[in-house]
N, CA, C and O atoms as a Tinker XYZ file with bonds, in Angstrom:
   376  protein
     1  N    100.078000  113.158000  110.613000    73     2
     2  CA    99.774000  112.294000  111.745000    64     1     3
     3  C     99.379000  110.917000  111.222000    63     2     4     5
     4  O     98.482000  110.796000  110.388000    81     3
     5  N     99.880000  110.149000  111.588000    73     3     6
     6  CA    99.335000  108.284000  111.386000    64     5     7
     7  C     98.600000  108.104000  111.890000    63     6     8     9
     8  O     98.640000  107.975000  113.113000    81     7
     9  N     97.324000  107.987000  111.021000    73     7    10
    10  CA    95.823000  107.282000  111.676000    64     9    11
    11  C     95.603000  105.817000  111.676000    63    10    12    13
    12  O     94.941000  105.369000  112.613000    81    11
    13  N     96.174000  104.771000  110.531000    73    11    14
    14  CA    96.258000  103.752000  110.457000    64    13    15
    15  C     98.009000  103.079000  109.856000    63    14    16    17
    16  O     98.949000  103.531000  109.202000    81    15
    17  N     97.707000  101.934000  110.473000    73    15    18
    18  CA    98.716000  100.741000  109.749000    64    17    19
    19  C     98.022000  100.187000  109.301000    63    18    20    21
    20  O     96.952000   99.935000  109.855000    81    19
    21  N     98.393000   99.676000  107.874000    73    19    22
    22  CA    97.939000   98.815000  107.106000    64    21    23
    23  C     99.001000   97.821000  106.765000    63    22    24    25
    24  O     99.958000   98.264000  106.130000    81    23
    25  N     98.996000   96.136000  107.181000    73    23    26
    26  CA   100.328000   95.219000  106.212000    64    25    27
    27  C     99.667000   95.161000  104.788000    63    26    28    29
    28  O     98.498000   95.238000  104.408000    81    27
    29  N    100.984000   94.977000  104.089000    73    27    30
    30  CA   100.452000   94.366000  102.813000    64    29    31
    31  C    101.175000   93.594000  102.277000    63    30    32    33
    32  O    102.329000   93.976000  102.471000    81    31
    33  N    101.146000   92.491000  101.562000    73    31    34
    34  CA   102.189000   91.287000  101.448000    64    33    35
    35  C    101.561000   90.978000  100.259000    63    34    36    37
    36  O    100.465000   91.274000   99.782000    81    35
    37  N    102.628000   90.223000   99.833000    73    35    38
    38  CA   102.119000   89.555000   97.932000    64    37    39
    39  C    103.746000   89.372000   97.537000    63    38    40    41
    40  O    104.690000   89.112000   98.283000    81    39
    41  N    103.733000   89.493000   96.778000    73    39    42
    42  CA   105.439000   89.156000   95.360000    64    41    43
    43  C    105.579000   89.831000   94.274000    63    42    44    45
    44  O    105.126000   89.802000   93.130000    81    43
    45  N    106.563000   90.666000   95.090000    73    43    46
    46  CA   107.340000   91.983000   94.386000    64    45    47
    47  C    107.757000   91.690000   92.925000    63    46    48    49
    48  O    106.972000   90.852000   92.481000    81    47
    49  N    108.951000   92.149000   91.724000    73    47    50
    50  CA   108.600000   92.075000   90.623000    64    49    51
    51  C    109.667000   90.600000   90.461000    63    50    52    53
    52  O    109.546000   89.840000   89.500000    81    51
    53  N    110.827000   90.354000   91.716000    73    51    54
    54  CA   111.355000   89.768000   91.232000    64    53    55
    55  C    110.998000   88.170000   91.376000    63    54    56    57
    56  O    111.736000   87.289000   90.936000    81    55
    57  N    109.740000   87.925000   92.069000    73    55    58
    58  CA   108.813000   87.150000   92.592000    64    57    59
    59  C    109.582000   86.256000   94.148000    63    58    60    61
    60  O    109.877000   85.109000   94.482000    81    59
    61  N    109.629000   87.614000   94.703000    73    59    62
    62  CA   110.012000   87.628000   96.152000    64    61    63
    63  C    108.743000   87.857000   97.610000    63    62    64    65
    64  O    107.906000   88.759000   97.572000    81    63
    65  N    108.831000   87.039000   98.576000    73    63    66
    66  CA   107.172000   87.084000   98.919000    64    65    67
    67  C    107.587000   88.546000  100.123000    63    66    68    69
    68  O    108.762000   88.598000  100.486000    81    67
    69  N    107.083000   89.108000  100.404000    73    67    70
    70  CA   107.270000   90.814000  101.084000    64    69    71
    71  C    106.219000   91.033000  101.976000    63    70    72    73
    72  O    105.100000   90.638000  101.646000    81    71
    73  N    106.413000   91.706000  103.262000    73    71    74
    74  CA   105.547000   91.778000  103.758000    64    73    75
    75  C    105.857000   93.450000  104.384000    63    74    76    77
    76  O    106.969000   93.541000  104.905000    81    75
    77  N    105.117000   94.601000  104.390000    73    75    78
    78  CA   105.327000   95.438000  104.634000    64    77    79
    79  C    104.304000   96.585000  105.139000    63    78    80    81
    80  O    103.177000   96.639000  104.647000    81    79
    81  N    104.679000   97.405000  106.030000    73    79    82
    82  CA   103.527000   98.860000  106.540000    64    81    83
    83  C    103.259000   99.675000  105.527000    63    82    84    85
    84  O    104.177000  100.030000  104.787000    81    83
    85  N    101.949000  100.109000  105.325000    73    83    86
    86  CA   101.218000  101.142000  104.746000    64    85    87
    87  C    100.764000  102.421000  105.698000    63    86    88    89
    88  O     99.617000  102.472000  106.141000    81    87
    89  N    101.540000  103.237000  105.923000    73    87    90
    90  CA   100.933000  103.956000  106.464000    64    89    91
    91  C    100.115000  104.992000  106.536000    63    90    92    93
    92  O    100.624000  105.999000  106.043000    81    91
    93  N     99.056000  105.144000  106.952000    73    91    94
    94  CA    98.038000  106.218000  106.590000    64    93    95
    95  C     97.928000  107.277000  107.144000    63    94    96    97
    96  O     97.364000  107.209000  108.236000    81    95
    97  N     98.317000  108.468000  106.751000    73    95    98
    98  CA    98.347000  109.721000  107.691000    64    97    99
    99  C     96.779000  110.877000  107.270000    63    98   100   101
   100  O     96.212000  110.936000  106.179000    81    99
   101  N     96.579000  111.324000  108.000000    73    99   102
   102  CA    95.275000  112.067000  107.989000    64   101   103
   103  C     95.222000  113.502000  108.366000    63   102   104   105
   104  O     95.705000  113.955000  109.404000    81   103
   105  N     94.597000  114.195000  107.442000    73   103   106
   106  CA    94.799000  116.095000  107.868000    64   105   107
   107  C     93.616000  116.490000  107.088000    63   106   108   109
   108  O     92.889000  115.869000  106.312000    81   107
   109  N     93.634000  117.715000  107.521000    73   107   110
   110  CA    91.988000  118.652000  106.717000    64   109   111
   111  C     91.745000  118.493000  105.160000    63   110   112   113
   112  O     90.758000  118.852000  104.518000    81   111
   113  N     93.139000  117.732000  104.619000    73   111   114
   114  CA    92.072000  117.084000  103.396000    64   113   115
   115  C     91.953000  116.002000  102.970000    63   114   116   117
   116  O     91.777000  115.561000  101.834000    81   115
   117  N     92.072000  115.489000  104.095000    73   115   118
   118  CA    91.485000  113.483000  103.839000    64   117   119
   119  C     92.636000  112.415000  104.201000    63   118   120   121
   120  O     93.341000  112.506000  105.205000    81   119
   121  N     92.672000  111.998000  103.808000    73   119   122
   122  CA    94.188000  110.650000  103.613000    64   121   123
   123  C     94.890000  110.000000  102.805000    63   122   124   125
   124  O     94.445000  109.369000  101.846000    81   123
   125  N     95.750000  110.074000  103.042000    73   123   126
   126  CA    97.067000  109.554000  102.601000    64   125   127
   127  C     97.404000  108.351000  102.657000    63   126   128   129
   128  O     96.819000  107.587000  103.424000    81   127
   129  N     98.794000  107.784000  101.557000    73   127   130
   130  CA    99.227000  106.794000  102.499000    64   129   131
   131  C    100.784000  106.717000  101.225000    63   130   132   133
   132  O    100.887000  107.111000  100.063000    81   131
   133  N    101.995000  105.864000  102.376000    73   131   134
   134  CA   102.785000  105.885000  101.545000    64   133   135
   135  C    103.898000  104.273000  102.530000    63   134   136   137
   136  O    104.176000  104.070000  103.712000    81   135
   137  N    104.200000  103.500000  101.209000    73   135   138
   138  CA   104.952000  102.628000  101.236000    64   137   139
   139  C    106.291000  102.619000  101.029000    63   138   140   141
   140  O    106.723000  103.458000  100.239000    81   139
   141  N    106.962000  101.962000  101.486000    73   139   142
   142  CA   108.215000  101.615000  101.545000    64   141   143
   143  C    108.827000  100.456000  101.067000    63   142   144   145
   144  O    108.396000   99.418000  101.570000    81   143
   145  N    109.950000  100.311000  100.012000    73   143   146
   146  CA   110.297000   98.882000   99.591000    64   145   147
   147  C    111.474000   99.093000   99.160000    63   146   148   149
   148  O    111.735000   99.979000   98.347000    81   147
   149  N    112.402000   98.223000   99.705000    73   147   150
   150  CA   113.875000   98.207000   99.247000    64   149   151
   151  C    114.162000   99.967000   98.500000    63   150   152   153
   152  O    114.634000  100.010000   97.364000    81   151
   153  N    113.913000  100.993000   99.069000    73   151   154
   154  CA   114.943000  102.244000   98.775000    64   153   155
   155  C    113.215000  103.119000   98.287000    63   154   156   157
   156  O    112.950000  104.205000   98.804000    81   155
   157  N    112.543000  102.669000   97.606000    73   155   158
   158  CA   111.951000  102.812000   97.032000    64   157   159
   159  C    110.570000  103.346000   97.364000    63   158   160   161
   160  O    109.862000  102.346000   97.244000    81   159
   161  N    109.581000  104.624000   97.804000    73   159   162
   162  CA   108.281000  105.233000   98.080000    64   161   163
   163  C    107.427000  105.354000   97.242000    63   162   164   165
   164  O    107.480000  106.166000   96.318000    81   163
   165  N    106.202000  104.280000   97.527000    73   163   166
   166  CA   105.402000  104.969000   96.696000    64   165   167
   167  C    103.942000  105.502000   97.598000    63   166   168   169
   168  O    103.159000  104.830000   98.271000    81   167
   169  N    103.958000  106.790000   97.331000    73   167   170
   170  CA   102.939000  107.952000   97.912000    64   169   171
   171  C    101.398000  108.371000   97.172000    63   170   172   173
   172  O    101.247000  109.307000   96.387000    81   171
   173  N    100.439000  107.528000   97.589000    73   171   174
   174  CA    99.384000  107.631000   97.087000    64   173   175
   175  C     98.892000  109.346000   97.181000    63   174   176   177
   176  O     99.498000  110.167000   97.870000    81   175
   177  N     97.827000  109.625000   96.444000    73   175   178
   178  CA    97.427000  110.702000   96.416000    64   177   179
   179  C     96.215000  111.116000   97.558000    63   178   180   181
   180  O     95.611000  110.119000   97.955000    81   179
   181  N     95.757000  112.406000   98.153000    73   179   182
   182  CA    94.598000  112.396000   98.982000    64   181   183
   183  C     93.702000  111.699000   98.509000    63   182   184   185
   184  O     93.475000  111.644000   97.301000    81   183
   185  N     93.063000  111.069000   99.381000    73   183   186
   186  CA    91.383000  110.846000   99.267000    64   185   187
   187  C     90.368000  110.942000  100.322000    63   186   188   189
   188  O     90.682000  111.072000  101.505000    81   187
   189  N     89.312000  110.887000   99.962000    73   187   190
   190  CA    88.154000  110.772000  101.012000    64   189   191
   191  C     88.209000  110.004000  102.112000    63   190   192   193
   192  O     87.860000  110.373000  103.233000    81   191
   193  N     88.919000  108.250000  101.642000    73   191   194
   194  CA    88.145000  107.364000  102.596000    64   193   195
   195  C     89.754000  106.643000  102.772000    63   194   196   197
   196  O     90.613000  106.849000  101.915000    81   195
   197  N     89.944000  106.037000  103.631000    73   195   198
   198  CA    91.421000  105.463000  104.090000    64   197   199
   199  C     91.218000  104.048000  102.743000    63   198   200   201
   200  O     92.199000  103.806000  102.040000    81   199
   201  N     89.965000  103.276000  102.541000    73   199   202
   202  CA    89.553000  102.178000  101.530000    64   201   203
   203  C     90.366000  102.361000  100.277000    63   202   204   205
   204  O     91.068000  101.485000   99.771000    81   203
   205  N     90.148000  103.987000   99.677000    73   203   206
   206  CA    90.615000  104.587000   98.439000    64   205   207
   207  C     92.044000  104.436000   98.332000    63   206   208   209
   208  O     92.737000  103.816000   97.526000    81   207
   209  N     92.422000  105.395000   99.686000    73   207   210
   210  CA    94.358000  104.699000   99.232000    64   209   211
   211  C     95.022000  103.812000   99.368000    63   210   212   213
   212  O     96.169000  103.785000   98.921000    81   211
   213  N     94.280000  102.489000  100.264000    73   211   214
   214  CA    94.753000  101.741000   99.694000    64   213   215
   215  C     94.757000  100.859000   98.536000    63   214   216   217
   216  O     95.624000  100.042000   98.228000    81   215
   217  N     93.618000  101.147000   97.907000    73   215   218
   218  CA    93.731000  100.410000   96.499000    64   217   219
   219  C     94.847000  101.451000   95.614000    63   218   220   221
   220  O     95.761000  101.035000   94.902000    81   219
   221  N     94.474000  103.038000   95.891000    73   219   222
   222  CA    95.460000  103.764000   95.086000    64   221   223
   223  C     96.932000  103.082000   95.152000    63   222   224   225
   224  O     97.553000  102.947000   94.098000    81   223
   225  N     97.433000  102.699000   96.247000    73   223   226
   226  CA    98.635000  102.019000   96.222000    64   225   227
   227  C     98.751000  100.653000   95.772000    63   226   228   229
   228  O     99.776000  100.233000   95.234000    81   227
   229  N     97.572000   99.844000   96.010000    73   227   230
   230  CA    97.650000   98.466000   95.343000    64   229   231
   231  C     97.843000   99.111000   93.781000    63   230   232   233
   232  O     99.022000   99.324000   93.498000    81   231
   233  N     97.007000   99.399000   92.892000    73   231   234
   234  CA    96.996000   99.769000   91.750000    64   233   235
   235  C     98.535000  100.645000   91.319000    63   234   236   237
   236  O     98.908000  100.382000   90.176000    81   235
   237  N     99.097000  101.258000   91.804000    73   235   238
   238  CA   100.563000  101.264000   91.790000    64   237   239
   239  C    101.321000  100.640000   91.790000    63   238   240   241
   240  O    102.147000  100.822000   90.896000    81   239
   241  N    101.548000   99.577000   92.700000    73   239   242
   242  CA   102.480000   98.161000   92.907000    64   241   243
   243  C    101.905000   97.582000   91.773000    63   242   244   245
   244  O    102.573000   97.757000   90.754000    81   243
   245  N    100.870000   96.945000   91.634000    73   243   246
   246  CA   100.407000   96.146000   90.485000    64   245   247
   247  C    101.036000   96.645000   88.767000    63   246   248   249
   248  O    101.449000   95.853000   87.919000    81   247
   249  N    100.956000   97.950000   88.644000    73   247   250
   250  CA   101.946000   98.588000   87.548000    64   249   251
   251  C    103.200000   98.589000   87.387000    63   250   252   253
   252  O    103.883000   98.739000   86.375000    81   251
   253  N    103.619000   98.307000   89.091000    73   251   254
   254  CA   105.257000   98.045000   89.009000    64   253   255
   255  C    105.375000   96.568000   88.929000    63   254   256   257
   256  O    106.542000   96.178000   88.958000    81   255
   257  N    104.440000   95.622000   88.834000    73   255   258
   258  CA   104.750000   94.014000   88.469000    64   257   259
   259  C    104.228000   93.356000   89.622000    63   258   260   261
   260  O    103.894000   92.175000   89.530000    81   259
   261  N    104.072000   94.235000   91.137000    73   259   262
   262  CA   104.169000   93.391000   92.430000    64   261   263
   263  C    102.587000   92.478000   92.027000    63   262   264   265
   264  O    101.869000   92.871000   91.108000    81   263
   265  N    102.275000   91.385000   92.780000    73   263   266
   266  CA   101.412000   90.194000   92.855000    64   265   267
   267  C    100.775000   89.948000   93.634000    63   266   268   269
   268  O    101.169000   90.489000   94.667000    81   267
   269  N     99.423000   89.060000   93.854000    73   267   270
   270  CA    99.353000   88.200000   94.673000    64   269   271
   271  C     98.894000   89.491000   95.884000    63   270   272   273
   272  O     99.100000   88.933000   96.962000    81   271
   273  N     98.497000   90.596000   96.112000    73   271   274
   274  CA    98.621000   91.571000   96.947000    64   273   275
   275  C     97.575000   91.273000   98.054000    63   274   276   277
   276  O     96.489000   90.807000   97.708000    81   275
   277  N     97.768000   91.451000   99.039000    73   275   278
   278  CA    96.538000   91.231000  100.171000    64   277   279
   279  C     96.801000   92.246000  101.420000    63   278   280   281
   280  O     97.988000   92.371000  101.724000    81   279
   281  N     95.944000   92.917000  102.112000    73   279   282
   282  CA    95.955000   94.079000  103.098000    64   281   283
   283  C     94.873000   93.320000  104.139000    63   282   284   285
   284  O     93.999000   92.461000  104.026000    81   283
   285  N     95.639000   94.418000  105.590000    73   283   286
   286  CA    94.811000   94.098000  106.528000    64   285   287
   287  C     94.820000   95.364000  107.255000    63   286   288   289
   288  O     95.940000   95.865000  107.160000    81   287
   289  N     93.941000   96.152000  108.012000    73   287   290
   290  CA    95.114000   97.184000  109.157000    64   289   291
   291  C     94.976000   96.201000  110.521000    63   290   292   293
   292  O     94.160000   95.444000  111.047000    81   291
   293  N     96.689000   96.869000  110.787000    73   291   294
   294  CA    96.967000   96.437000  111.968000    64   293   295
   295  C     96.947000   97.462000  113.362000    63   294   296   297
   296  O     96.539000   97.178000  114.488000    81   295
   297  N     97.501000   98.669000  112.898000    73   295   298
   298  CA    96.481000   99.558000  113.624000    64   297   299
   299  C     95.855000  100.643000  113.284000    63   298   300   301
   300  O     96.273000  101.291000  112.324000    81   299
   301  N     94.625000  101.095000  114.068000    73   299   302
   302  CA    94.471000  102.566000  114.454000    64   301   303
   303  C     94.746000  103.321000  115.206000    63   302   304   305
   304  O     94.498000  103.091000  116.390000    81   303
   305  N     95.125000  104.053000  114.966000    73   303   306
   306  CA    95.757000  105.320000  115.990000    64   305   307
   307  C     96.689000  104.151000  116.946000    63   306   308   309
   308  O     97.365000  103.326000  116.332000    81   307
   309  N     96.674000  104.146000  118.415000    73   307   310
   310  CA    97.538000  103.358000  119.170000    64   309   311
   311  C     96.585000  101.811000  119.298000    63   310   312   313
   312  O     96.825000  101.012000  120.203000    81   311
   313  N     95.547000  101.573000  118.295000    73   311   314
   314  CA    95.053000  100.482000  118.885000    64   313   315
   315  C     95.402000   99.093000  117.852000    63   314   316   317
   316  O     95.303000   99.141000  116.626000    81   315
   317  N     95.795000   97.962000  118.572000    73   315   318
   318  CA    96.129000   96.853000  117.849000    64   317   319
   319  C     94.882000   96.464000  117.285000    63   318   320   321
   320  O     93.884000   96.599000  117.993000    81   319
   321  N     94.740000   95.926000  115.940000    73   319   322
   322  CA    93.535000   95.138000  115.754000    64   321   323
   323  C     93.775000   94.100000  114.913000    63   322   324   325
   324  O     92.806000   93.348000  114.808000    81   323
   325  N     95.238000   93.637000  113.939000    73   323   326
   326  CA    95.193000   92.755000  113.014000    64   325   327
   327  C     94.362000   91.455000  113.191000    63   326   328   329
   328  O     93.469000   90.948000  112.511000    81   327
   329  N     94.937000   91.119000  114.279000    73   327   330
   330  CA    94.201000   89.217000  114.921000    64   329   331
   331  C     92.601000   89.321000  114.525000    63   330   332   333
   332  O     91.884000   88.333000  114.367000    81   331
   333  N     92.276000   90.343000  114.425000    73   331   334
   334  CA    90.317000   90.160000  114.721000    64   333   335
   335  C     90.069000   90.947000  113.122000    63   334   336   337
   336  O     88.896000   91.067000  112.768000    81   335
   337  N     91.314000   91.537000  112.064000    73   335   338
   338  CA    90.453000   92.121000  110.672000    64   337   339
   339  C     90.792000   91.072000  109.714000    63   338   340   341
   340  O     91.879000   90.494000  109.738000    81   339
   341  N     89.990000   90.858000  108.985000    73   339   342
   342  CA    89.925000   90.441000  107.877000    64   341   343
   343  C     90.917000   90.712000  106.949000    63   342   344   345
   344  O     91.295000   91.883000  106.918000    81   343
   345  N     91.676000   89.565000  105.832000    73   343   346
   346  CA    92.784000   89.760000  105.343000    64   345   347
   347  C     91.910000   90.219000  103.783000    63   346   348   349
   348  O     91.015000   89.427000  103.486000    81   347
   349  N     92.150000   91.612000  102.648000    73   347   350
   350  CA    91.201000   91.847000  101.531000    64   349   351
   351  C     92.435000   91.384000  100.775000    63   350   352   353
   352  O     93.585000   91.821000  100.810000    81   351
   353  N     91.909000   90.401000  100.094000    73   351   354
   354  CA    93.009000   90.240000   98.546000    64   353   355
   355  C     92.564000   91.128000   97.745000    63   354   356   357
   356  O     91.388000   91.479000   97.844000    81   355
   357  N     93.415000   91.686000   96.774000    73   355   358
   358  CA    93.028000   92.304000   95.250000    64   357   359
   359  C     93.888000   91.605000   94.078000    63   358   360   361
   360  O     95.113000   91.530000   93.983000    81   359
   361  N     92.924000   91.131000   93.242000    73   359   362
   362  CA    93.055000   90.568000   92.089000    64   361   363
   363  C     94.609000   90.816000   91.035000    63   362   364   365
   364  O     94.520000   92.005000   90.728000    81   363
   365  N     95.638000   90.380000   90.520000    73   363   366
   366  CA    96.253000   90.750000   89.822000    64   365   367
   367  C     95.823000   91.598000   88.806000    63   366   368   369
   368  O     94.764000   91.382000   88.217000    81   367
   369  N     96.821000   92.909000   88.439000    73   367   370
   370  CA    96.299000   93.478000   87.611000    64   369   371
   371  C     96.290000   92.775000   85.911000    63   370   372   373
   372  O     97.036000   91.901000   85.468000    81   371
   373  N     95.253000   93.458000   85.260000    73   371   374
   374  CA    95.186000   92.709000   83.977000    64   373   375
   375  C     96.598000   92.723000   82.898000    63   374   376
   376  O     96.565000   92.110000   81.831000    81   375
């Protein structure tokens, strides 16, 4: 089940600017989340807190080269909220 949308945008490896859904699905052992990019899934592992996968997935992209990464959710469950959350950058990886 999809509990949240999350965008996330930055510059993929070929330094192309991308903007794309994270989606977060939720069941009796926590949450998920899994991206989509040109053919390509990457499927974070469970965690506790919806916070966790998405860095689990930033920290993935960042290994595949992507940049510049920044998240927001846009929704919960059926509710819009991007306009009113806060955009979190995360740092390039080292």
């Amino acid at each position: 089940m999809v509990f949240e949308v999350h965008q996330i945008e930055g510059f993929d490896i070929d330094k192309r600017m991308f903007s794309r859904d994270v989606k977060i699905d939720v069941d009796e052992n926590g949450y998920s989340g899994r991206f989509l990019y040109e053919g390509a899934t990457i499927q974070s592992h469970e965690h506790p807190t919806v916070q966790e996968v998405i860095a689990d997935i930033v920290r993935r992209l960042h290994k595949k080269g992507f940049t510049e990464l920044r998240t927001r959710i846009n929704f919960r469950e059926d509710r819009y909220l991007a306009e009113r959350e806060p955009w979190i950058d995360y740092p390039n990886a080292a």
